[in-house]
N, C-alpha and C positions, 0 to 999 in steps of 0.2 A: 644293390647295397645302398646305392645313394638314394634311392626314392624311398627306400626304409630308413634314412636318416632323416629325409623332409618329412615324411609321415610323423614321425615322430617328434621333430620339431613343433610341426604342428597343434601335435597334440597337446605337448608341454606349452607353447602359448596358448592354446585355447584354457586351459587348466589355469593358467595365469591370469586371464584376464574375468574367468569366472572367479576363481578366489578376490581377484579386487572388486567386483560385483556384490560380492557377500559382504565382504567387510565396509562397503559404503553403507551409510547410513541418509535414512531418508530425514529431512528436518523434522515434520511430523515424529518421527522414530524418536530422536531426540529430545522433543520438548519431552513426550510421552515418560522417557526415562528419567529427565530432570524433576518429574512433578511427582515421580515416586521415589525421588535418591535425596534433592537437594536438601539440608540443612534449613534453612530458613524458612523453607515450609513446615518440617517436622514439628521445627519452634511454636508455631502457629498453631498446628494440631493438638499440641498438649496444653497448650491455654486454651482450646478448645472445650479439651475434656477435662480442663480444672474449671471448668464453669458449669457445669453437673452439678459438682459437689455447693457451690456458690448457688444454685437455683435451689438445693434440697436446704442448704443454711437458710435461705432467705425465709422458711417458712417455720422454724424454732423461735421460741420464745426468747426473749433475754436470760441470760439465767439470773436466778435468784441470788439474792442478798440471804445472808446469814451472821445473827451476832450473836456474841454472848454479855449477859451483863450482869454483874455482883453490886446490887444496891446498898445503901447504906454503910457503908464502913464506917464504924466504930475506932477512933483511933487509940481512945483508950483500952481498949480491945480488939484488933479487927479480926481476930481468930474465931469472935465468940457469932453465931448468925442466929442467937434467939434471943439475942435483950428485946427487940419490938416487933411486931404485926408488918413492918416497913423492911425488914430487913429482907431479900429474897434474891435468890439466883436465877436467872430468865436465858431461854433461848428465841431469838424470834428470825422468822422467818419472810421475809419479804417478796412476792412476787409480782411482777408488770404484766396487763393483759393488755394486746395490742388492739386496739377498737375495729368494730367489725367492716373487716373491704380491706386494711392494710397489710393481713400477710399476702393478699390475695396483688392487692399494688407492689409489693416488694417482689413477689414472684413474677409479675410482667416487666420490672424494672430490669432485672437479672437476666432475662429472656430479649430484652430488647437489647442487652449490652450482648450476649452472646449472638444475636443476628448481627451486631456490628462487628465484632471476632470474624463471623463468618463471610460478610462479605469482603474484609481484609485478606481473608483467605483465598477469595474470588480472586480479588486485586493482582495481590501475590504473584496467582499461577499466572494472570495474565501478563505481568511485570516480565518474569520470569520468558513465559513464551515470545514475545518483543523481541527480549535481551538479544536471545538465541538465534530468531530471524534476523534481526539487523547483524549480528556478529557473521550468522554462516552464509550471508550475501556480501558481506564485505570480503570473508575468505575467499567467494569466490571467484571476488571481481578479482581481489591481487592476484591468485593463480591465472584468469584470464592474461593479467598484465604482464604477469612473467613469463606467458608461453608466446605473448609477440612478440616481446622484448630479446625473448631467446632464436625466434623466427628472423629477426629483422637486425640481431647481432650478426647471424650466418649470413644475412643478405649483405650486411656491410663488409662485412670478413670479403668475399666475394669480390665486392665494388674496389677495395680496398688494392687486391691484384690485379684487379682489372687497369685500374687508374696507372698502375705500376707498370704495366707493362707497356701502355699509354707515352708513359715520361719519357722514353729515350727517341720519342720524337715530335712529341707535342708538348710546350711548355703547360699548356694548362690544364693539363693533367697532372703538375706538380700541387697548383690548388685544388684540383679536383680533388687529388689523394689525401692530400693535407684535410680535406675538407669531411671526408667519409670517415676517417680517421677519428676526429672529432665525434662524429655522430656516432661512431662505436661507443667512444668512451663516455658519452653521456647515456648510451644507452645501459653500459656497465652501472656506472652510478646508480644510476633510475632501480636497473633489477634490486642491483645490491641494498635499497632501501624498501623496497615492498616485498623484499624478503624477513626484513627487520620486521617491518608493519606485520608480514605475514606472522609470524614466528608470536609476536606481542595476541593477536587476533586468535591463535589456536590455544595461547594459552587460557585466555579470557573464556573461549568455550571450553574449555577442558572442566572450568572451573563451574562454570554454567549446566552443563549436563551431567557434573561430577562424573567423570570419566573421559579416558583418553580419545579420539575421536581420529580414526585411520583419512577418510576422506566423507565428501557430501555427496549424496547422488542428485540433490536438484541441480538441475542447471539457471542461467541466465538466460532464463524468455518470457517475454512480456505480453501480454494480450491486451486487444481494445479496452480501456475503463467499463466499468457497469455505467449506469447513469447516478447521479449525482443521491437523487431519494433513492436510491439501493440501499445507500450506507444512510442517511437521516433516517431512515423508514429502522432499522436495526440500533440506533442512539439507545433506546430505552434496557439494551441489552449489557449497557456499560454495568460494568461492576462498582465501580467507583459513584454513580449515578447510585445503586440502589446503595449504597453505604452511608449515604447524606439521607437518602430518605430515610434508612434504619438508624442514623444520626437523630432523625426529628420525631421518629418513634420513642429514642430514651428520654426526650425532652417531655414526651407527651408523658411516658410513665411518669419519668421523677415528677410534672404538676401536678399527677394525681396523687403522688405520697404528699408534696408540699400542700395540697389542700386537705387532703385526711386531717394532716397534722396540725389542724388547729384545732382537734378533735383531742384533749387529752386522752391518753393513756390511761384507766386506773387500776392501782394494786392495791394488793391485800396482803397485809402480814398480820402474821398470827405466832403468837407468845405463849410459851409455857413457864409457869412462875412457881416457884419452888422455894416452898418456906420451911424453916428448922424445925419449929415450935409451934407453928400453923399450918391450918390448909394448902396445899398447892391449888392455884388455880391457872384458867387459859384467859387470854386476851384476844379478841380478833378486833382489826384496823380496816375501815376500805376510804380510799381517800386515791387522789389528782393531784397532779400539778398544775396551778394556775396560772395559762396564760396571759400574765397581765400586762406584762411589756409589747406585744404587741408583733413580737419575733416572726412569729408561724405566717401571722398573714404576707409579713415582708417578702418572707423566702417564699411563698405560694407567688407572690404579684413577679418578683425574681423570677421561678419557674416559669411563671406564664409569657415572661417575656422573654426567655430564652426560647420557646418552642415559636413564637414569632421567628425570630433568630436562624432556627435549624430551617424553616420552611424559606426565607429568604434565599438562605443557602442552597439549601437543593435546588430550587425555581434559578439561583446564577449560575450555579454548577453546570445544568442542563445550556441554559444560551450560550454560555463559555465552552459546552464540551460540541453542541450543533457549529458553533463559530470555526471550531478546531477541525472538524472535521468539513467543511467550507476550504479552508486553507489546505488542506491535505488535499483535497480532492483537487484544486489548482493546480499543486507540484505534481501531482500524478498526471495531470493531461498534460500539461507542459514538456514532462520526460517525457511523456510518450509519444508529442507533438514534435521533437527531437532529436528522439530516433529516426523517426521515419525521416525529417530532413536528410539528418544522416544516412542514413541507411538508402534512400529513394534516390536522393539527389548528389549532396556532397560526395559522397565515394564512389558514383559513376561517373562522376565528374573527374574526377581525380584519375580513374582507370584510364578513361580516353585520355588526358593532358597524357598520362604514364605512355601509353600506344604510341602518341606523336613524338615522348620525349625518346623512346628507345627507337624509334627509324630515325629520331635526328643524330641520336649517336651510331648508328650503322651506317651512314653519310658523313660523317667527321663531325657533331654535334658537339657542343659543352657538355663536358660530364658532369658540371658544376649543378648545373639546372635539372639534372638527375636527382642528386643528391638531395637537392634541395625539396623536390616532389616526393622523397620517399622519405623525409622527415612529415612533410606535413600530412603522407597516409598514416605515420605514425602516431603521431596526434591526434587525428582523426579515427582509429580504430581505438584507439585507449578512449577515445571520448564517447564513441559507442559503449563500450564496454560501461565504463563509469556513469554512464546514463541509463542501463540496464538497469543497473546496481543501485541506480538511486530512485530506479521507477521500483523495485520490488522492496526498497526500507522503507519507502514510502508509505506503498501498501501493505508493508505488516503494521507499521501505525494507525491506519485507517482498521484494520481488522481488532488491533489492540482496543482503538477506540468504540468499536462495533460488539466487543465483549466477547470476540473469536477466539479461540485458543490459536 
């Protein structure tokens, strides 16, 4: 009967820890869902698909002008329309013809604004993906920090009666205790805020993948950097990078409307004249507007000094965004330079001081100096941890800047 309740036992943990299996979510899993849910993309996509309509406008005519006009009124009469040859009722009709190359400019003008749309779009998801990485590496540094913090609570609790039962023959075991005491309580503290932090952190993702998010199955592990041209070599892949150049694309279009458009326009209206007592006849007009003030060439010389402008931009964009990723790539080998201190050195160091300080206490040894050693493994594991954590936001900004989802 009892090996049929452990079997069973078993079973129901193993079922346990498979259903938490499931319900974790991979980061990848994550962005993936946010770039089909989030709001602020949707936004995006339907200025998207309102720039359709804006590319099929850009190739319509102005519309026409239409008047009506009663000549000659008679005021000793104005009821009467056949005292003279002059007197007549007119509709006319006016219409603009855009000179030839300009619906054709207007439609790459509208095309170059919508490549700008799209790669705002680009931006976006990648904004968006960022977010998600830095937030669900900080989740799970705090979780790291609350599971030592909850480890090294039990280890004080511990130290705590040990010290205690130390006192009724060793005075300095009254500071010892006193002193472990303390380090519970700071360690209280501590959890009790990166619970706060925790709790701020899951909301923020909640809000990020629109959806509740049970746990993360990456972990905190770090591997050697790429080398430095990995990520320069992948620069050209930034989104942000191609949206200055689709920035200096609409500048090129709008010069070549601002130069057409020194090209008047001409229309042609045409009249139908309608007399009481006479013939009705038509009139047709073709005629421009005279460029004489000198306007079109201003805004063409404008034009062409903005697309200077957009190509400057792109060409600092690019040194500003190689520069940035320079600097990232620094904080990345540095963490990483860090850990391993940590990890190689610092904390086997620490292990052995720990070895010599617990044979000094099984000889009658200060418990003090204990204490004191298992605060600074405490600081020293959190600083691991929070070095992980800052080599992996690191590298989702290097990815971010590399155009990586």
């Amino acid at each position: 009967m009892e090996a049929n309740i452990g079997d069973i036992m078993r079973i129901m943990l193993f079922i346990l820890l498979a259903v938490g299996l499931v319900q974790a979510q991979s980061i990848h899993q994550l962005i993936d869902q946010s770039i089909k849910k989030h709001p602020s993309l949707k936004t995006i996509q339907h200025r998207l698909s309102a720039m359709d309509e804006r590319i099929e406008v850009s190739q319509n005519f102005s519309n026409p002008d239409i008047s009506l006009t009663i000549n000659d009124i008679q005021f000793d009469n104005p009821s009467d329309r056949s005292l003279e040859p002059m007197q007549y009722n007119a509709i006319n009709v006016l219409q603009k013809f855009p000179w030839f190359g300009k619906l054709d400019a207007r439609k790459t003008f509208t095309q170059a604004q919508k490549s700008v749309m799209l790669d705002s779009y680009e931006v976006a998801k990648l904004k968006l993906s960022e977010e998600i990485r830095m937030t669900a590496y900080t989740i799970k540094e705090l979780e790291a920090r609350i599971d030592i913090l909850n480890r090294y609570k039990a280890v004080a609790k511990q130290n705590i009666d040990l010290y205690t039962s130390y006192a009724s023959t060793k005075n300095k075991s009254h500071t010892s205790s006193m002193s472990a005491s303390l380090m519970l309580s700071k360690i209280k503290i501590r959890a009790e805020r990166y619970k706060t932090l925790l709790k701020s952190q899951k909301a923020k993702l909640k809000y990020l993948v629109q959806g509740k998010v049970s746990s993360i199955s990456d972990t905190l592990q770090i591997k050697r950097p790429k080398p430095l041209h990995n990520y320069l070599s992948k620069s050209q892949n930034n989104p942000n990078y191609h949206m200055k150049l689709s920035e200096k694309n609409v500048a090129d279009a709008n010069k070549a409307i601002q130069d057409l458009s020194v090209t008047p326009d001409p229309y042609v209206k045409v009249g139908y004249f309608n007399r009481t007592e006479y013939p009705d006849y038509a009139s047709v007009t073709v005629g421009i507007s005279l460029p004489l003030y000198g306007s079109e060439k201003l805004n063409a010389e404008a034009a062409r000094k903005e697309v200077l402008a957009a190509v400057s931009d792109s060409l600092d964009y690019k040194s500003s965004l190689e520069s940035e990723i320079d600097t990232m790539y620094a904080k990345l080998t540095e963490a990483y330079l860090i850990y391993n201190i940590i990890q190689n050195e610092s904390l086997p160091q620490l292990e052995h001081m720990f070895e010599l300080s617990q044979s000094s206490i099984q000889n009658g040894g200060d418990l003090f100096a204990y204490t004191n050693l298992l605060e600074q493994k405490l600081a020293l594991e959190e600083q691991r941890i929070s070095i992980k954590a800052e080599y992996l936001r690191t590298q989702a900004r290097l990815k971010s800047l590399t155009g990586e989802l």
